[in-house]
N, C-alpha and C positions, 0 to 999 in steps of 0.2 A: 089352404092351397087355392082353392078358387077364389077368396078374396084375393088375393095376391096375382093370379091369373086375370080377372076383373079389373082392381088397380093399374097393372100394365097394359091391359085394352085400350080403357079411358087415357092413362098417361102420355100415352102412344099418342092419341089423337089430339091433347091440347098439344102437343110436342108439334103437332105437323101443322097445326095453324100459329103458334108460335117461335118456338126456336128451334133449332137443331145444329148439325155441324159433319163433317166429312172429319173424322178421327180414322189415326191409321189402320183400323183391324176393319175400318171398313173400306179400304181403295178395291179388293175383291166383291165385295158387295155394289159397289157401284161402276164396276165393268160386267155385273150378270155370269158368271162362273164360278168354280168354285177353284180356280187352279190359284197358287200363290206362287209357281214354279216362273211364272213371267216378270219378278220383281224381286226374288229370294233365291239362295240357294236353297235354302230348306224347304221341300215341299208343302211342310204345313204352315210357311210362313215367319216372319221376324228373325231377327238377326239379320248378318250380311246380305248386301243387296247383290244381283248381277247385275249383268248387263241393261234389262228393263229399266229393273229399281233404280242405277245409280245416273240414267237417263230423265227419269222425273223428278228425282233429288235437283236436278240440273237447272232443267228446261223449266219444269211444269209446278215445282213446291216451291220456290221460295218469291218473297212477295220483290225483292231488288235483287238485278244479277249484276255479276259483275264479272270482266270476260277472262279473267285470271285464272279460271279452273274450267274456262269452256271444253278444254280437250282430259281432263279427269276424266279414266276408265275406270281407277279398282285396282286395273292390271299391273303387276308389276314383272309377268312375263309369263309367254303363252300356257293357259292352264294354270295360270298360278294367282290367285287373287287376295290383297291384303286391304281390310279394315280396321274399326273401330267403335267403341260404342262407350263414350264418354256423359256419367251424367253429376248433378250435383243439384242440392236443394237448399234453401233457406227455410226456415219453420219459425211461426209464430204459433204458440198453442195456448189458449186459456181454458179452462177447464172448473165450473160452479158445481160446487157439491155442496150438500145439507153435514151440518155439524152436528153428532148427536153427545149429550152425556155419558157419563160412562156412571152408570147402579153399581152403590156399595155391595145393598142390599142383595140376596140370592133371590133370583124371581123375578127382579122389580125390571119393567119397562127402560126400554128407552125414550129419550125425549128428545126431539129437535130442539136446538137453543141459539139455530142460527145457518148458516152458511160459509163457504168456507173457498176462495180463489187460489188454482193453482196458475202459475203462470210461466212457460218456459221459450224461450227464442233458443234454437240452435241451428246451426252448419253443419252437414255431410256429404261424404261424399256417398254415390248411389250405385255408381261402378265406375271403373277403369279399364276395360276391357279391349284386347288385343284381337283381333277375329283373322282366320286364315281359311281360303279357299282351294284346294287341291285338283284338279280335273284331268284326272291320266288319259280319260278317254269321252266318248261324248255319253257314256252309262254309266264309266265310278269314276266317283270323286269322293274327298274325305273334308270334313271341317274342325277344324280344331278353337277355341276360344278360352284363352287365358286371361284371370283377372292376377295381376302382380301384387294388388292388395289383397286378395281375399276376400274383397267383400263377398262377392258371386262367385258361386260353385265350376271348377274347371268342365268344360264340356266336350265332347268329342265325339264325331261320330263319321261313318261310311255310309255311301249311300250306294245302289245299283239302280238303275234305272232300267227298265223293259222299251223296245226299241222297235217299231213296226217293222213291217216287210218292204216298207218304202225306204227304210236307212233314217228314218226321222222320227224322234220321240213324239212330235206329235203330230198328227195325222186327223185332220177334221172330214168329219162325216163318221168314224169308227166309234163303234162303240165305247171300247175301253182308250181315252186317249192319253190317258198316263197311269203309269203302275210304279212301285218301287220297293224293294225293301232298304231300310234302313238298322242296322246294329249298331250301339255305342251307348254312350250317357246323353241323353236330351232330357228336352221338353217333351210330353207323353203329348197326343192330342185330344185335349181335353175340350169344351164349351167354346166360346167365344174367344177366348184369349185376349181380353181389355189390355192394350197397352199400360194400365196403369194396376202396379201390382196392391194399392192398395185397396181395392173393392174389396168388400167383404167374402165375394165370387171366390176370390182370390186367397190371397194371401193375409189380407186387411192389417191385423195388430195381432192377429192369434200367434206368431212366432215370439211375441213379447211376454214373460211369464207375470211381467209386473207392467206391463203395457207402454210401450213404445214413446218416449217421452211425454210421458203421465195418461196415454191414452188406455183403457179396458184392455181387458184381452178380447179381440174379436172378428173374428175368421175364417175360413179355411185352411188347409195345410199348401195350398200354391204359393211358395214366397218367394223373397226377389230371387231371380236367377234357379228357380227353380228346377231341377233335372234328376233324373232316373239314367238305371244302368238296363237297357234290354234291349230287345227288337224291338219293328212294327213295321207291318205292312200298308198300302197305301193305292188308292185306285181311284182315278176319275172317269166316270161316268156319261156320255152324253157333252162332257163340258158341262155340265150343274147338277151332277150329285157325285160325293165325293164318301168315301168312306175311310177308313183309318180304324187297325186294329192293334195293337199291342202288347208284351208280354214283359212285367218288367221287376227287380228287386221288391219294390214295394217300401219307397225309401220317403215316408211321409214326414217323419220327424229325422232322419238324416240323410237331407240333400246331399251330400258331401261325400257317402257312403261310398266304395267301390262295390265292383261286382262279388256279389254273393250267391253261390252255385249251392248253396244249400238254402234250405227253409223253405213257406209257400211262396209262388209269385202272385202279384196285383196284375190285373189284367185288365185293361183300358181301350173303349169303344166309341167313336164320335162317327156319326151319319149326319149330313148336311145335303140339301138341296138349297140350288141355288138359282134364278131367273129372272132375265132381263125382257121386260112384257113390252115394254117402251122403249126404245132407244135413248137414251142418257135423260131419260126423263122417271123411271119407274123401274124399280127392281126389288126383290122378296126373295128370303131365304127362311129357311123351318132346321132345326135339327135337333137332334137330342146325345146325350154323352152316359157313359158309365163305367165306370171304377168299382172294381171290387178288389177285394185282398184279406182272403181267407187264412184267419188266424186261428183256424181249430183244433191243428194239433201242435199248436205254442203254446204251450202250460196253458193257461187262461184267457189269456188277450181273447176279445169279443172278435167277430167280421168287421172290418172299416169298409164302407161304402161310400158313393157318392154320384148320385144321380143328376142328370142338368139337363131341363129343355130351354132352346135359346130361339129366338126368333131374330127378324131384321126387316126391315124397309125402307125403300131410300126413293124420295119423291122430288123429284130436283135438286134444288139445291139443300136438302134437310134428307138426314137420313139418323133412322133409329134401331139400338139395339137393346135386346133386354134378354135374362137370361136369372131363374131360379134352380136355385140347387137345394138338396134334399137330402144329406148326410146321417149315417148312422155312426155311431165310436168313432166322432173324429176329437185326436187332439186338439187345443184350444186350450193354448196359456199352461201347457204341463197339467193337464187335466182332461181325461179322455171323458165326452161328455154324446150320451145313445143319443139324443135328437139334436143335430144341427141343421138351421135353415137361412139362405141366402138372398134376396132379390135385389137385381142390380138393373136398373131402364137409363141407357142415356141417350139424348139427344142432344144432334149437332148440326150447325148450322154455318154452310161456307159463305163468311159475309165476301171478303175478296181475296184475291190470291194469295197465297200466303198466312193469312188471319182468317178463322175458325171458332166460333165461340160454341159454346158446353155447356148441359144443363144434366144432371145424373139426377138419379131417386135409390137410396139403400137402406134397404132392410136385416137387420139380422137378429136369431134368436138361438141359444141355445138353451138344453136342460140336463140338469144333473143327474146322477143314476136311480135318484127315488121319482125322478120324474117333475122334478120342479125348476121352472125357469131359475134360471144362474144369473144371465145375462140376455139383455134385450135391446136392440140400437131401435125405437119406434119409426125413427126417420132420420136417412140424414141427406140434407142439399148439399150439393158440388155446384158452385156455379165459375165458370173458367174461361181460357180461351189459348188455343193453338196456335202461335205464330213463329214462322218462319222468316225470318226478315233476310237472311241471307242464305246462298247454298251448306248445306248438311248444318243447321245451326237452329233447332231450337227453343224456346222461350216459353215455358207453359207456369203462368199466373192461376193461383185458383184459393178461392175463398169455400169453405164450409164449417156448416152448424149440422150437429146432431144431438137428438135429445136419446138419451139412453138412460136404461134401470138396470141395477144392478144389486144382487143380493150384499146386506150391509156386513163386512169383516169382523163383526161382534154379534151379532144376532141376524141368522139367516133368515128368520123368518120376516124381516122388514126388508124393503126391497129400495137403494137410496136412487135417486133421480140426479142425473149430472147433465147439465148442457155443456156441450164439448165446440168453441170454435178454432177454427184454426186456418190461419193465411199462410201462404207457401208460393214460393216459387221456383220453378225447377229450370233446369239448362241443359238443353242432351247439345251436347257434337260427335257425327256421326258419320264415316264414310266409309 
């Protein structure tokens, strides 16, 4: 833990004299609040945009406009708001592994006698998603998001919102200057929330039992489109601390699940501070998250946990976030495995409007129930870049290598070594 807290200090600081980048989980970190209510319907941010968001989708994200959707709201009638959230990927994956013999003999060793390339190109799509915004009043509204293929889980949900004594949800100088609760199937709010579901943070390749177009199993239980059936409550603070509590199925290995009024619930907590010291020049956020889901009187299932301190800084034009997590019995590849650990540092760097280039650092490790590593990623680089060339449209290039160990399918007790690269590029359109 403290190497890994050390790593990301240092990491942080070559990041800040060298590269970084304005990625979208950080546009709240670089206004200094903690509200995402000014860009989102959703309080905790991503998905459908309002009125803000679909304003700098407009004006302010992309690198060429063009005057053909100057007057796009969203709106397709008062209170009524329809979207989209269209992605797709190309994949180039190579993957070096050690080739051992296979011993006649009972006893007898294994031997390396070589190496061994796996090598796969594929197309998917990443979702197709439908998004609807409801607003009966200026406190409830409802959101609904349907994917027609199924890739990503149907989502839904109500929100209320709390409403000052002025008639206006938000009210500066007040303490509390937004509150809300929300009931339905979401997103919980968890750590960071990297736009990109495959950090190890996340979701990574641990939904893959045989690993994701020949990659390890290696993850967390956040995958794409991930959601839960529950409440949660919701509060800002000052305008920069934010908190978030909720109560939910505990649906880690089936997103997909409807609500279940029986069993234990997972219970989910993220605290965030957030401050603008500089005016568009300096900003710093601190939080920390937790997950539990108490399975002790389920025949046997162990407690699943998951703990996550996350940091951020954003110093002009370079802004960084980093974010370790700390898991006990989590799934991973159809194999619930007591220690799972995560660290994800990325840095970004807005070279010009519209183009953003990316530099990530990822760790991960898990151990089997006698307590011996399984699975180990030592490192892996993401080096990328965000560009936006036109409104609600898109373009992220990204090249990575990681070297990982892994226990060998014939004798656990040797552990094989793979270097894994893989080039990709992705396409969101989104409005």
């Amino acid at each position: 833990m403290k190497k890994h807290i050390l790593f990301s200090f240092v990491f942080g600081i070559l990041s800040l004299l060298s590269s970084g980048i304005y990625a979208l989980p950080r546009f709240a970190l670089m206004r200094g609040d903690a509200n995402c209510l000014s860009c989102h319907v959703n309080p905790t941010g991503g998905e459908l945009r309002g009125p803000g968001g679909v304003s700098y989708a407009i004006n302010d994200l992309p690198m060429w406009k063009r005057g053909d959707s100057i007057k796009y709201t969203g709106e397709i009638s008062p209170g009524l708001r329809l979207g989209g959230d269209f992605r797709s990927q190309v994949l180039m994956f190579s993957q070096t592994s050690p080739l051992y013999n296979t011993p006649t003999d009972s006893g007898a060793k294994l031997t390396k006698i070589g190496d061994t390339t796996k090598r796969i190109t594929s197309f998917h799509a990443m979702s197709l998603a439908f998004e609807i915004n409801v607003k009966a009043t200026n406190t409830l509204s409802g959101f609904f998001r349907y994917d027609p293929l199924g890739i990503t889980p149907t989502e839904g949900w109500t929100l209320l919102q709390f409403v000052h004594s002025t008639g206006e949800i938000f009210q500066s100088g007040d303490v509390v200057t937004n509150a809300y609760v929300k009931i339905g199937a979401f997103l919980p709010a968890f750590g960071i929330r990297f736009d990109d579901h495959t950090t190890y943070i996340r979701g990574g390749n641990a939904s893959e039992s045989t690993g994701q177009a020949g990659f390890q199993a290696e993850g967390f239980f956040w995958s794409p489109g991930y959601r839960d059936v529950g409440a949660e409550i919701g509060t800002t603070l000052f305008d920069h601390i934010s908190f978030q509590g909720g109560v939910f199925n505990g649906s880690e290995t089936a997103p997909y699940a409807n609500f279940n009024p029986t069993g234990n619930k997972a219970i989910c907590m993220r605290l965030t501070g957030t401050n603008e010291f500089i005016e568009d020049v300096l900003d710093a956020e601190i939080g920390g998250s937790y997950y539990l889901h108490n399975h002790a009187t389920e025949g046997d299932s162990p407690n699943l946990s998951d703990i996550a301190v996350h940091l951020g800084l954003r110093v002009g034009p370079v802004t960084i976030l980093s974010e370790y997590d700390m898991g006990k019995n989590i799934n991973v590849g159809g194999t619930t495995m007591p220690k799972v650990s995560a660290l994800c540092i990325e840095s970004t760097l807005g070279v010009t409007k519209g183009l953003d280039f990316m530099v990530r650092y990822e760790t991960f490790k898990d151990e089997n129930p006698i307590g011996v590593v399984n699975t180990e990623v030592n490192g892996r680089i993401v080096i990328g870049a965000q560009w936006f060339p036109l409104r609600f449209v898109e373009i992220r290039p990204e090249y990575r290598i990681a070297m990982t160990s892994a226990q060998n399918q014939t004798n656990s007790s040797i552990m094989d070594d793979f270097t894994e690269n893989t080039m990709l590029i992705q396409t969101h359109v989104f409005f």
